[in-house]
mmCIF file of the C-alpha atoms, coordinates in Angstrom:
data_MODEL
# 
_entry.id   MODEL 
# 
loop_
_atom_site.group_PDB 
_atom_site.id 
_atom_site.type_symbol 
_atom_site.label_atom_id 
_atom_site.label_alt_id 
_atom_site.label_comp_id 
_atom_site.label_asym_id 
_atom_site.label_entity_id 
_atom_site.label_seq_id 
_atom_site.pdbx_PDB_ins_code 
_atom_site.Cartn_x 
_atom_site.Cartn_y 
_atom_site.Cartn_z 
_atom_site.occupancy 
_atom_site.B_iso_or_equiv 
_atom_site.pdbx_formal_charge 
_atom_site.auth_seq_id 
_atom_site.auth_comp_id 
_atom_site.auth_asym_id 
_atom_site.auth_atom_id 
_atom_site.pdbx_PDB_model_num 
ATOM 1   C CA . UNK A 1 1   ? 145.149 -291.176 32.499 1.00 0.00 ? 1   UNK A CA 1 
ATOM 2   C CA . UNK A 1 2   ? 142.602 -288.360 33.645 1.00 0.00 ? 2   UNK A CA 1 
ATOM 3   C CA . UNK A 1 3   ? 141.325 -288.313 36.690 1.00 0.00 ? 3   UNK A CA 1 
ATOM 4   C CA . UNK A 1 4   ? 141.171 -285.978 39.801 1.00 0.00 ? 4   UNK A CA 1 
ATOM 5   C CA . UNK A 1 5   ? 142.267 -285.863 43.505 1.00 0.00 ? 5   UNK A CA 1 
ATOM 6   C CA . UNK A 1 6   ? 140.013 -286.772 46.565 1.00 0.00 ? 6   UNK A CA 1 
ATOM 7   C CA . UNK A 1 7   ? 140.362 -287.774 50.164 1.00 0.00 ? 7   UNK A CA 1 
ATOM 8   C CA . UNK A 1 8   ? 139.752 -290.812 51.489 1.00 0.00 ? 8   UNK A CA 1 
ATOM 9   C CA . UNK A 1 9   ? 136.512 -289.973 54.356 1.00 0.00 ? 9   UNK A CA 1 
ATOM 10  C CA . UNK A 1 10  ? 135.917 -293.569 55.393 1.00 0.00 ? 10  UNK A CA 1 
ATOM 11  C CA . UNK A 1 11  ? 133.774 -296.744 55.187 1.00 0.00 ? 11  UNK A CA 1 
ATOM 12  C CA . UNK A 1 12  ? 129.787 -297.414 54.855 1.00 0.00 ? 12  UNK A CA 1 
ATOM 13  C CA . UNK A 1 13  ? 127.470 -299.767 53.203 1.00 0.00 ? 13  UNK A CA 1 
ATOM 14  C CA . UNK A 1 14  ? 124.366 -298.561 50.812 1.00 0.00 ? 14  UNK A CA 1 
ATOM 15  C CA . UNK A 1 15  ? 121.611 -301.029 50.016 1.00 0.00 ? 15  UNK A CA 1 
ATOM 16  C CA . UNK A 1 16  ? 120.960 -301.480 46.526 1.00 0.00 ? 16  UNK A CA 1 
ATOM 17  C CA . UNK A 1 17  ? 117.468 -301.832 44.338 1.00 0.00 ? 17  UNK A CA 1 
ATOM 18  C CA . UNK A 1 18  ? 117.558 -305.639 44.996 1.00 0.00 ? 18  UNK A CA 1 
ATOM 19  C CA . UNK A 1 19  ? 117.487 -304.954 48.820 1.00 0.00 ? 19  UNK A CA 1 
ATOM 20  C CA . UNK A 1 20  ? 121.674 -306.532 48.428 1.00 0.00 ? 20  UNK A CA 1 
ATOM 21  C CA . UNK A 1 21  ? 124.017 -304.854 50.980 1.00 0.00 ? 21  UNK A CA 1 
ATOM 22  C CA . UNK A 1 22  ? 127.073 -302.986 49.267 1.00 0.00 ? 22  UNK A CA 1 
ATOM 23  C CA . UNK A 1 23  ? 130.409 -301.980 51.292 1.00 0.00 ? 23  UNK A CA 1 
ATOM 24  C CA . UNK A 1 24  ? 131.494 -298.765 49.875 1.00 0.00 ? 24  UNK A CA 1 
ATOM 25  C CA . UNK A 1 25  ? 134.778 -296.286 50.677 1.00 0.00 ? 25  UNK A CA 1 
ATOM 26  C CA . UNK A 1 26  ? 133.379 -292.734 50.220 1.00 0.00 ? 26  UNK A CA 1 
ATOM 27  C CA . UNK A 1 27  ? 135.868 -290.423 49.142 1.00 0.00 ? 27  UNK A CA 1 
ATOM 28  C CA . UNK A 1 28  ? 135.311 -286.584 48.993 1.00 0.00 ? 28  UNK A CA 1 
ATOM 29  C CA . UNK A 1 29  ? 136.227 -286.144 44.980 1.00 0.00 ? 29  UNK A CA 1 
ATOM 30  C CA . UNK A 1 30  ? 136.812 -282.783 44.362 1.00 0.00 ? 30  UNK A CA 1 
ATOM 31  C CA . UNK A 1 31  ? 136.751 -279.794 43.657 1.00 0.00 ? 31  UNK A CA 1 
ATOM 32  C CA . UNK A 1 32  ? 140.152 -279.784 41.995 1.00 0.00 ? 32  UNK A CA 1 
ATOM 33  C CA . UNK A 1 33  ? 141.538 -276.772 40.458 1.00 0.00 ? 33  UNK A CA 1 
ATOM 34  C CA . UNK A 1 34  ? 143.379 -276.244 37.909 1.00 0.00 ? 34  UNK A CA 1 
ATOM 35  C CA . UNK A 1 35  ? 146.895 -274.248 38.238 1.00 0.00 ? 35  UNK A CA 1 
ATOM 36  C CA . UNK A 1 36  ? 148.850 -275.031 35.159 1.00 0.00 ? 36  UNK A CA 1 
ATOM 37  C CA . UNK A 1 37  ? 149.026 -276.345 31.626 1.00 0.00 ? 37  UNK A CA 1 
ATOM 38  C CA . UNK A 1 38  ? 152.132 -277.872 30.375 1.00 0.00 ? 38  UNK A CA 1 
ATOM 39  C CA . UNK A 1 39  ? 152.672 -277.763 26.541 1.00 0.00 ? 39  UNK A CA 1 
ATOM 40  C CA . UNK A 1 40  ? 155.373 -279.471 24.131 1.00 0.00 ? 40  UNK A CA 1 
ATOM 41  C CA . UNK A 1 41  ? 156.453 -275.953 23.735 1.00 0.00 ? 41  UNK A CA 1 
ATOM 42  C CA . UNK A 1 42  ? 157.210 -274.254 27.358 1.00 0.00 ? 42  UNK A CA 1 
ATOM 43  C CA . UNK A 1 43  ? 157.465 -277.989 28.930 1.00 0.00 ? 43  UNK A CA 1 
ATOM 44  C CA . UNK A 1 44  ? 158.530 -280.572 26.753 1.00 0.00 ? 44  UNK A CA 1 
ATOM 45  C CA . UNK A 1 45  ? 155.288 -282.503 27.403 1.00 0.00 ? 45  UNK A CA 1 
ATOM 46  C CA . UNK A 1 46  ? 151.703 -282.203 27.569 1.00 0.00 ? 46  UNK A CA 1 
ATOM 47  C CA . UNK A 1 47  ? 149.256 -282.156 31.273 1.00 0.00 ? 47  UNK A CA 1 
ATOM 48  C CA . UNK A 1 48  ? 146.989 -280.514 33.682 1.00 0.00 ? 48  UNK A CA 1 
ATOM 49  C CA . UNK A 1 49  ? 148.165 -280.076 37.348 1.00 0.00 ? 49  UNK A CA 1 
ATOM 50  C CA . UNK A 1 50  ? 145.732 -279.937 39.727 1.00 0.00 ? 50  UNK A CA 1 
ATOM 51  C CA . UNK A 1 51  ? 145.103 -278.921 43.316 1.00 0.00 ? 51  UNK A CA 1 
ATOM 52  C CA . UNK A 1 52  ? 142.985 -279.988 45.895 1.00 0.00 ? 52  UNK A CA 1 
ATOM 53  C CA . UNK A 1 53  ? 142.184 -279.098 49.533 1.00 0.00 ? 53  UNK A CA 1 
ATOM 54  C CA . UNK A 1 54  ? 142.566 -275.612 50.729 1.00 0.00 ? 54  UNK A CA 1 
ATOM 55  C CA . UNK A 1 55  ? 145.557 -274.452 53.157 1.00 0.00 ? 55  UNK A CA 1 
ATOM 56  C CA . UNK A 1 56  ? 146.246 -271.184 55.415 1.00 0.00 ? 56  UNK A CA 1 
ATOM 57  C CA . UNK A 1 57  ? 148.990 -269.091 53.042 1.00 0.00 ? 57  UNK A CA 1 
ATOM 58  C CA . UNK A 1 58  ? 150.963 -268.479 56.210 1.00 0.00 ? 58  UNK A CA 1 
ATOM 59  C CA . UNK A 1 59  ? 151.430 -272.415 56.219 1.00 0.00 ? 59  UNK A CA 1 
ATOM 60  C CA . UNK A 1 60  ? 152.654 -272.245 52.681 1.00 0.00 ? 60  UNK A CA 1 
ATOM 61  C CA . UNK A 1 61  ? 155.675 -271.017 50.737 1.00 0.00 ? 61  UNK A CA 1 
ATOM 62  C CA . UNK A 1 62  ? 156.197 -267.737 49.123 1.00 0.00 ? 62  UNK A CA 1 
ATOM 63  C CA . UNK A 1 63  ? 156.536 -269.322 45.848 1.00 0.00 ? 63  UNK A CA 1 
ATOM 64  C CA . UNK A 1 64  ? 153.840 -271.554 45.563 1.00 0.00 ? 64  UNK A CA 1 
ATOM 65  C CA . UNK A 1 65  ? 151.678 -268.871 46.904 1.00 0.00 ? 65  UNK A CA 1 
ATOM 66  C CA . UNK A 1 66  ? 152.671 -266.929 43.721 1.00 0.00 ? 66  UNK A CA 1 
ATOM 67  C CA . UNK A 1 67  ? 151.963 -269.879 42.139 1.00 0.00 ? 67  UNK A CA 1 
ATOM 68  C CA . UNK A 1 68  ? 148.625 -270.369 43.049 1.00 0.00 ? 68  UNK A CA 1 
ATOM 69  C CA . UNK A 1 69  ? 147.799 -266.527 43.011 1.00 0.00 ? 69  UNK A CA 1 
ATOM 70  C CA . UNK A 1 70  ? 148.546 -266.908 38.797 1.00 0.00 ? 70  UNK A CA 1 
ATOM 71  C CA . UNK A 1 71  ? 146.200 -269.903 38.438 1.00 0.00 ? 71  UNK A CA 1 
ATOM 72  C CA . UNK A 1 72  ? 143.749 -267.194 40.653 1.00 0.00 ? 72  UNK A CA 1 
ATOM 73  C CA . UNK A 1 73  ? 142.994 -269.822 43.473 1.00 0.00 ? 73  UNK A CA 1 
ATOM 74  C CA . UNK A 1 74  ? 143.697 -270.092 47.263 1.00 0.00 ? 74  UNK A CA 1 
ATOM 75  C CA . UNK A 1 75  ? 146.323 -271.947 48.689 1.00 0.00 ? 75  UNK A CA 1 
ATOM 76  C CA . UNK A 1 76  ? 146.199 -275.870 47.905 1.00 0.00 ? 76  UNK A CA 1 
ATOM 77  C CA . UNK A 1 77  ? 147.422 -278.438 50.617 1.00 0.00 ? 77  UNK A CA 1 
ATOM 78  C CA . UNK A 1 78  ? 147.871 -281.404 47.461 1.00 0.00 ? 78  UNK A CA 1 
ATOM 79  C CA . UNK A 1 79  ? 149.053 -280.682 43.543 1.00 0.00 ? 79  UNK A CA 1 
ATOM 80  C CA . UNK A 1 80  ? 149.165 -283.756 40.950 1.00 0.00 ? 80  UNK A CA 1 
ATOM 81  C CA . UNK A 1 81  ? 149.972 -283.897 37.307 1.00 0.00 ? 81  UNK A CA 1 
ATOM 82  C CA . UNK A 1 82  ? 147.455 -285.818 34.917 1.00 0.00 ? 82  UNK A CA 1 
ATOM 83  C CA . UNK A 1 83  ? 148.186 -286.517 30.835 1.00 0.00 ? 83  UNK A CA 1 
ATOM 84  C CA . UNK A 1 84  ? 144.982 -287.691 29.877 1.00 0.00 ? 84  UNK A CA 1 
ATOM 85  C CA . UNK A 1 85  ? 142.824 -283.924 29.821 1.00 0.00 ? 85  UNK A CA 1 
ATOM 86  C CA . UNK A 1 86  ? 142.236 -281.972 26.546 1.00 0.00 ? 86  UNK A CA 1 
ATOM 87  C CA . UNK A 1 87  ? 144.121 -279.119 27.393 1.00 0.00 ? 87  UNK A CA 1 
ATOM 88  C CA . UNK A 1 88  ? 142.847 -277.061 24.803 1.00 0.00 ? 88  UNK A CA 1 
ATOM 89  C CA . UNK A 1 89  ? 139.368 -276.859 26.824 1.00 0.00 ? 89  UNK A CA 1 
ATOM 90  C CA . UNK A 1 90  ? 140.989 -276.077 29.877 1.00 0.00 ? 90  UNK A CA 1 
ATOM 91  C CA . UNK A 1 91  ? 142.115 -272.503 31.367 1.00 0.00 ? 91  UNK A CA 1 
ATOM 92  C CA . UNK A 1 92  ? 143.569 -271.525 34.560 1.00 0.00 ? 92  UNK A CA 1 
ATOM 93  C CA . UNK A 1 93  ? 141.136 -271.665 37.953 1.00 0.00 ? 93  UNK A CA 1 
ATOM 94  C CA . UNK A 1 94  ? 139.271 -274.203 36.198 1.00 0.00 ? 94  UNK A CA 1 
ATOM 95  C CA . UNK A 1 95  ? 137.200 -276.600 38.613 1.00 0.00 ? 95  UNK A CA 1 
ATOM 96  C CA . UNK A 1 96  ? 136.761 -280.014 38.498 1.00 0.00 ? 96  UNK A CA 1 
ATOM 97  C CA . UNK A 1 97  ? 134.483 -281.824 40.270 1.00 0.00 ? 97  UNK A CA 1 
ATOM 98  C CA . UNK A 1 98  ? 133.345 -285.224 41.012 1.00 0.00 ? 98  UNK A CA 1 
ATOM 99  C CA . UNK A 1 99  ? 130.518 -284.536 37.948 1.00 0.00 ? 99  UNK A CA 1 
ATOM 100 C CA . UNK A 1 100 ? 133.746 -285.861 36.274 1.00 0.00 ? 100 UNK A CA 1 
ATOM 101 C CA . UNK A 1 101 ? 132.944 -289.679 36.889 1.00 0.00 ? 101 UNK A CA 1 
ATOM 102 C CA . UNK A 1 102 ? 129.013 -288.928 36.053 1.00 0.00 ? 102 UNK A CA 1 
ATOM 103 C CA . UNK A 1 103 ? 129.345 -291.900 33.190 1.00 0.00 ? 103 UNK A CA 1 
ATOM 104 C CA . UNK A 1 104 ? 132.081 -293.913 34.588 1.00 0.00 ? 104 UNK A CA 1 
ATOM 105 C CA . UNK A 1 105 ? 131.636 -297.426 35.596 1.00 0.00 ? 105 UNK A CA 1 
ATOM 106 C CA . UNK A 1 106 ? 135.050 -298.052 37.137 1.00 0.00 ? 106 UNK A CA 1 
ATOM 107 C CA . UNK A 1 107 ? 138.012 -296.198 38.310 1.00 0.00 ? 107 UNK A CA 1 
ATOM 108 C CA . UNK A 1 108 ? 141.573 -296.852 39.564 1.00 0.00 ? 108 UNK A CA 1 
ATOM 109 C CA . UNK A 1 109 ? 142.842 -295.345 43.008 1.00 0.00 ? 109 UNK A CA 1 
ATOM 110 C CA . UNK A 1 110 ? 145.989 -294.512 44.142 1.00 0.00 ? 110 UNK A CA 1 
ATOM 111 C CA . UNK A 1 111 ? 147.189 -294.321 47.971 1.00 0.00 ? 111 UNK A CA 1 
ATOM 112 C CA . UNK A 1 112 ? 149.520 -294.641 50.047 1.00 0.00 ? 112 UNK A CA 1 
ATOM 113 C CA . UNK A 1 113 ? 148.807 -297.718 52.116 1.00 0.00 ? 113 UNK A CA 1 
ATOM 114 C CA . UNK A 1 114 ? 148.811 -297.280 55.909 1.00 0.00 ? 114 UNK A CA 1 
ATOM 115 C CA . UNK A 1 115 ? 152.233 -298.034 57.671 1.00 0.00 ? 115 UNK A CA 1 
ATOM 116 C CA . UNK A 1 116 ? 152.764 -301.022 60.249 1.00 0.00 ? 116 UNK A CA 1 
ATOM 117 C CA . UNK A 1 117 ? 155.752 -299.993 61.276 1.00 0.00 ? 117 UNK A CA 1 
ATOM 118 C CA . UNK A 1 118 ? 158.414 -302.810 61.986 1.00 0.00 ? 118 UNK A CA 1 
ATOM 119 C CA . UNK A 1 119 ? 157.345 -306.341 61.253 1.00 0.00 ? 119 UNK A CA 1 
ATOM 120 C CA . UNK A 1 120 ? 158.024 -310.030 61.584 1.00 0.00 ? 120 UNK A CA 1 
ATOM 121 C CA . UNK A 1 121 ? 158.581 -312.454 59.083 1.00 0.00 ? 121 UNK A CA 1 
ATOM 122 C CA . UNK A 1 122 ? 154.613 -314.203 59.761 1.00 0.00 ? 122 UNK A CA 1 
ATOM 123 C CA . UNK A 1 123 ? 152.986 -310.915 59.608 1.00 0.00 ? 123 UNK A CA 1 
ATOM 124 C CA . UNK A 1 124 ? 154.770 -309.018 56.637 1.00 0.00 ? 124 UNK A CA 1 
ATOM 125 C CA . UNK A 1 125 ? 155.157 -312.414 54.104 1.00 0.00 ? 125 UNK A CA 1 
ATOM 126 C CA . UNK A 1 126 ? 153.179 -314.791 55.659 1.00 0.00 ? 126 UNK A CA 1 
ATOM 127 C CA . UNK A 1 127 ? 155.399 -317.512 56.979 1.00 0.00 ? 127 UNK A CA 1 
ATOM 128 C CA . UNK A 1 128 ? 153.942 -320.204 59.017 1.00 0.00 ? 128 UNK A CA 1 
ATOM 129 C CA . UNK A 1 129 ? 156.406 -320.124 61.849 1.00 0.00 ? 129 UNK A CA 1 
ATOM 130 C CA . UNK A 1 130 ? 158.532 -322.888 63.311 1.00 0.00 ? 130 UNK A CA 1 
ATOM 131 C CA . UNK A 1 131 ? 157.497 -325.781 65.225 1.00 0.00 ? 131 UNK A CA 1 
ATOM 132 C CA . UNK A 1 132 ? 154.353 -327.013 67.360 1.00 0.00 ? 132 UNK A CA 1 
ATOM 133 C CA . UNK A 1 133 ? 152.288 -324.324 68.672 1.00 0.00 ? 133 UNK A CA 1 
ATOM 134 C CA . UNK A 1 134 ? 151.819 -326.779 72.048 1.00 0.00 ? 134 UNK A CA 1 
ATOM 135 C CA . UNK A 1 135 ? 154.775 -329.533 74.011 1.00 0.00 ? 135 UNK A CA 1 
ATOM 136 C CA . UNK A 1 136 ? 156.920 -326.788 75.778 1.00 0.00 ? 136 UNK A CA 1 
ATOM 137 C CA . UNK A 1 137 ? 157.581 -323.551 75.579 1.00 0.00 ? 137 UNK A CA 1 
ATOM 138 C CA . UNK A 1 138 ? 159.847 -321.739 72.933 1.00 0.00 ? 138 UNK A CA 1 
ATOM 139 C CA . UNK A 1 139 ? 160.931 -318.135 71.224 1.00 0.00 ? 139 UNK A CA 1 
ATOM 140 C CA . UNK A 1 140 ? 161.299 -319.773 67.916 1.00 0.00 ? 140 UNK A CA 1 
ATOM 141 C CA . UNK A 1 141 ? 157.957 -320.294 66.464 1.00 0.00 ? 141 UNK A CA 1 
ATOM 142 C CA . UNK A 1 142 ? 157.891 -316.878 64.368 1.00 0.00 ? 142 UNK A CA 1 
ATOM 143 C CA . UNK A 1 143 ? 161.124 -316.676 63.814 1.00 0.00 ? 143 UNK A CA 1 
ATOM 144 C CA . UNK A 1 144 ? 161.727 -316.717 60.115 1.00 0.00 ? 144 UNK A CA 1 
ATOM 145 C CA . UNK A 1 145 ? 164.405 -319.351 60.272 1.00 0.00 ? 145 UNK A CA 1 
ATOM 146 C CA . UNK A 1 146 ? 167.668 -320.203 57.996 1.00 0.00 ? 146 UNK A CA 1 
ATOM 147 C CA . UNK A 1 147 ? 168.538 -317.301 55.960 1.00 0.00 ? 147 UNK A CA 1 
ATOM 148 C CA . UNK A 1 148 ? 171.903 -318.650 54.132 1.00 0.00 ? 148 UNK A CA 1 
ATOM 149 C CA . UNK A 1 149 ? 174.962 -320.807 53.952 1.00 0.00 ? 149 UNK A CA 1 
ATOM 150 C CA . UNK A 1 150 ? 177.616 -321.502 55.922 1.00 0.00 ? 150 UNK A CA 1 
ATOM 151 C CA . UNK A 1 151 ? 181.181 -321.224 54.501 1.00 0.00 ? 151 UNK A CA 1 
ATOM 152 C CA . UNK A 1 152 ? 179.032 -320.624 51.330 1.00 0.00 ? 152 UNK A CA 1 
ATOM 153 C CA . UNK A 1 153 ? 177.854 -318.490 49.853 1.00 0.00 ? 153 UNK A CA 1 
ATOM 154 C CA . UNK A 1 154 ? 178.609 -317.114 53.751 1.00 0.00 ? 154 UNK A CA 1 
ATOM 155 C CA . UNK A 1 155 ? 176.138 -313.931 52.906 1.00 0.00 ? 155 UNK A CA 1 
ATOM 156 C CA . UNK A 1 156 ? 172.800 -313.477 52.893 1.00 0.00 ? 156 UNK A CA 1 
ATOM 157 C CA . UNK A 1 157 ? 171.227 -313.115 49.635 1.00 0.00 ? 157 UNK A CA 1 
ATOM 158 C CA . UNK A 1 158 ? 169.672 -309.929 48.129 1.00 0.00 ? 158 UNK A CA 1 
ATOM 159 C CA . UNK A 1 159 ? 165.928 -309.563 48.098 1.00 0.00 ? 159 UNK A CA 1 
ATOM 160 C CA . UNK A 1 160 ? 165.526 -312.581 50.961 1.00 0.00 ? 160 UNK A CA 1 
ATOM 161 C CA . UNK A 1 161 ? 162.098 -312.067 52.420 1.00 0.00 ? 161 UNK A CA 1 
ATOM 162 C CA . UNK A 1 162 ? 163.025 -311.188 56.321 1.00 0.00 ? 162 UNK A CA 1 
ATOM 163 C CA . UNK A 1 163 ? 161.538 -308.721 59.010 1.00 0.00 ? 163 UNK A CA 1 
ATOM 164 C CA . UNK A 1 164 ? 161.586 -304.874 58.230 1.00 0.00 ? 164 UNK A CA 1 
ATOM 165 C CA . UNK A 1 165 ? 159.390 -301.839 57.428 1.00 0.00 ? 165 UNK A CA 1 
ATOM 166 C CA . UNK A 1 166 ? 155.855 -303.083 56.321 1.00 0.00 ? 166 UNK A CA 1 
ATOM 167 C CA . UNK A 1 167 ? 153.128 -300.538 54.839 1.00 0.00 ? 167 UNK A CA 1 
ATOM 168 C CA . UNK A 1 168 ? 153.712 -296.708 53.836 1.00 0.00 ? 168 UNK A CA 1 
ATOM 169 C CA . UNK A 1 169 ? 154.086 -297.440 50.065 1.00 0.00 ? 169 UNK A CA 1 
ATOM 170 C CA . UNK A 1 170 ? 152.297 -296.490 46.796 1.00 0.00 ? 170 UNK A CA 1 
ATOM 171 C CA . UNK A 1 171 ? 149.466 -299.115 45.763 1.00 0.00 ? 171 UNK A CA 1 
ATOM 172 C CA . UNK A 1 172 ? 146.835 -298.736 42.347 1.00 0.00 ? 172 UNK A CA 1 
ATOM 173 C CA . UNK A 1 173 ? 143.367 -300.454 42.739 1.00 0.00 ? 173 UNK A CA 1 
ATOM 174 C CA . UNK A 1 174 ? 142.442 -301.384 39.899 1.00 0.00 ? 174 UNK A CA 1 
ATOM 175 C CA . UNK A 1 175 ? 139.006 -301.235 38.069 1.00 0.00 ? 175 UNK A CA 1 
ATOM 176 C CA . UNK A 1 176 ? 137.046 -300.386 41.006 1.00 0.00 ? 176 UNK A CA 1 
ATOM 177 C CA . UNK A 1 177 ? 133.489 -299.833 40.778 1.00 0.00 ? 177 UNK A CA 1 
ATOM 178 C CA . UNK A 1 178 ? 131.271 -296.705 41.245 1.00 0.00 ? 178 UNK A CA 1 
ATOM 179 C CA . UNK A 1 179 ? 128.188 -296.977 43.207 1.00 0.00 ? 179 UNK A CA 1 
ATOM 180 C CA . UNK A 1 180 ? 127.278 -293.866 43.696 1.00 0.00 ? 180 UNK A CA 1 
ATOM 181 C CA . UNK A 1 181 ? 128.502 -289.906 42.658 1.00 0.00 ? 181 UNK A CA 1 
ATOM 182 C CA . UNK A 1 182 ? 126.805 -287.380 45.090 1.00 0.00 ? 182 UNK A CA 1 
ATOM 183 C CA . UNK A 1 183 ? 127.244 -284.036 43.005 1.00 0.00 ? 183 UNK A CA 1 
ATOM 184 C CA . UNK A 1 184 ? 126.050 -281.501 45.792 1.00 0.00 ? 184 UNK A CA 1 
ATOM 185 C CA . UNK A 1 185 ? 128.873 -282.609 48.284 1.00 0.00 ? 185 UNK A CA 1 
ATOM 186 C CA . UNK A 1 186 ? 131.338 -283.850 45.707 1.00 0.00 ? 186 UNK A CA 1 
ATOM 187 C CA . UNK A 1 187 ? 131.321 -287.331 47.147 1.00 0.00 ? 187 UNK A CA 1 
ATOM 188 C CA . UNK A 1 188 ? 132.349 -289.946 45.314 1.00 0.00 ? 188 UNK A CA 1 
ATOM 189 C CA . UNK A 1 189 ? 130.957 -293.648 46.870 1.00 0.00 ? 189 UNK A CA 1 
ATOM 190 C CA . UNK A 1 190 ? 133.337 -297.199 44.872 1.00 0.00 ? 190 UNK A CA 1 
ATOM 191 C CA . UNK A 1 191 ? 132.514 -300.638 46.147 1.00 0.00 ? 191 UNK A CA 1 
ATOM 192 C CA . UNK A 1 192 ? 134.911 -301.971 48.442 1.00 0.00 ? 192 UNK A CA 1 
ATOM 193 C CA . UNK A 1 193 ? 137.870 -300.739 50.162 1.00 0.00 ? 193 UNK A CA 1 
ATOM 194 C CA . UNK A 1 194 ? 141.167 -298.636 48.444 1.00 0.00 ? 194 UNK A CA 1 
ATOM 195 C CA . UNK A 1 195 ? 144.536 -298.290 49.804 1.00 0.00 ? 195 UNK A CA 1 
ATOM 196 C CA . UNK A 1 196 ? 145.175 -295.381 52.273 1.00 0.00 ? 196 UNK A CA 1 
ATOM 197 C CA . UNK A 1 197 ? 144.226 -294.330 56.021 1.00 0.00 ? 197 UNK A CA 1 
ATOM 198 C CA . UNK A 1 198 ? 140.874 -292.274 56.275 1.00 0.00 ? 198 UNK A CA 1 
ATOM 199 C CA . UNK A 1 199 ? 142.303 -288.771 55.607 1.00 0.00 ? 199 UNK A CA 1 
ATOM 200 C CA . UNK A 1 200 ? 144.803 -289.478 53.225 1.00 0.00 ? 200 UNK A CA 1 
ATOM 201 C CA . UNK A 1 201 ? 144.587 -288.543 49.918 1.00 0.00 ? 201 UNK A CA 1 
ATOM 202 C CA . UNK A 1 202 ? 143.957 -290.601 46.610 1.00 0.00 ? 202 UNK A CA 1 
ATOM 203 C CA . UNK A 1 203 ? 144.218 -289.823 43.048 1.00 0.00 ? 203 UNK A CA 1 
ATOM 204 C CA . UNK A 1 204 ? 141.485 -291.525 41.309 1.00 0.00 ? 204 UNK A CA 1 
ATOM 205 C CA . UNK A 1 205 ? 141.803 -291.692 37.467 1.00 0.00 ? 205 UNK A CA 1 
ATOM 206 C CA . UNK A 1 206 ? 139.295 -292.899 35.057 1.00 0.00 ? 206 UNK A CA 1 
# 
């Protein structure tokens, strides 16, 4: 898939022609940049990496500053690999911006969705809970209740849904819509919400 990197900037709401309200993430789309070109011969494969969102050299190492002094741009904070470009129209310090999605109707985004930290079994899968919210007080009613056997199995089977780390993983939205591109501040605006914190960074392929 082609596509480039953006930032996730927040939420708003545009009205459309009909007068309908539309909630909308706007994502700053751009410009990417491009620092290499992987071939079947050097690489084994074919893609375009890309980087996005500038960064002070003395925050970044020796070796990708040689690596982004080749490709003849400034230091990048965010580098992904996409297969999808035509390489052959492509050179180094190439930009891409978010004129890229001019005549696209829907995209797919890719984030990292925000971490909850440590969660219950009610909040993280859903359970129900135990017992009558009311007659008497109790510590058991989101407590996620029999996990196993006794004398057998007498273990806890793998992949039981129980309490633990909730959020902080990678998640694809797919076939979200594009209300608006805004070319002179390379904003992209889909309909709805994507996975990700404001600030965090998405890659948004066509």
């Amino acid at each position: 898939m082609s596509g480039i990197i953006g930032k996730k900037v927040g939420m708003t709401q545009v009205f459309e022609a009909d007068g309908k309200m539309t909630p909308v993430t706007v994502i700053e789309a751009g410009p990417c940049f491009v620092t290499q070109i992987k071939t079947m011969e050097n690489d084994g494969y074919i893609a375009v990496q890309l980087a996005f969102d500038d960064k002070k050299d003395k925050n970044t190492t020796a070796a990708l500053q040689g690596h982004f002094k080749k490709a003849t741009v400034t230091s990048k904070r965010k580098v992904v690999e996409f297969d999808g470009f035509d390489t052959n129209s492509l050179k180094l310090g190439d930009a891409i911006n978010v004129d890229f999605f001019n005549d696209v109707e829907f995209v797919d985004i890719v984030g990292v969705t925000k971490g909850k930290g440590f969660q219950g079994v009610v909040k993280r899968h859903g359970f129900a809970g135990i017992g009558d919210s009311t007659h008497g007080q109790h510590d058991r009613g989101r407590a996620p209740g029999s996990l196993g056997g006794s004398s057998y199995p007498a273990r806890v089977f793998k992949g039981l849904r129980m309490a633990g780390r909730m959020g902080g993983v990678n998640r694809k939205a797919r076939g979200i819509k594009v209300v608006k591109v805004i070319l002179e501040n390379n904003i992209l605006l889909v309909k709805g919400s994507v996975p990700g914190a404001n600030g965090s960074y998405l890659i948004i392929e066509k």
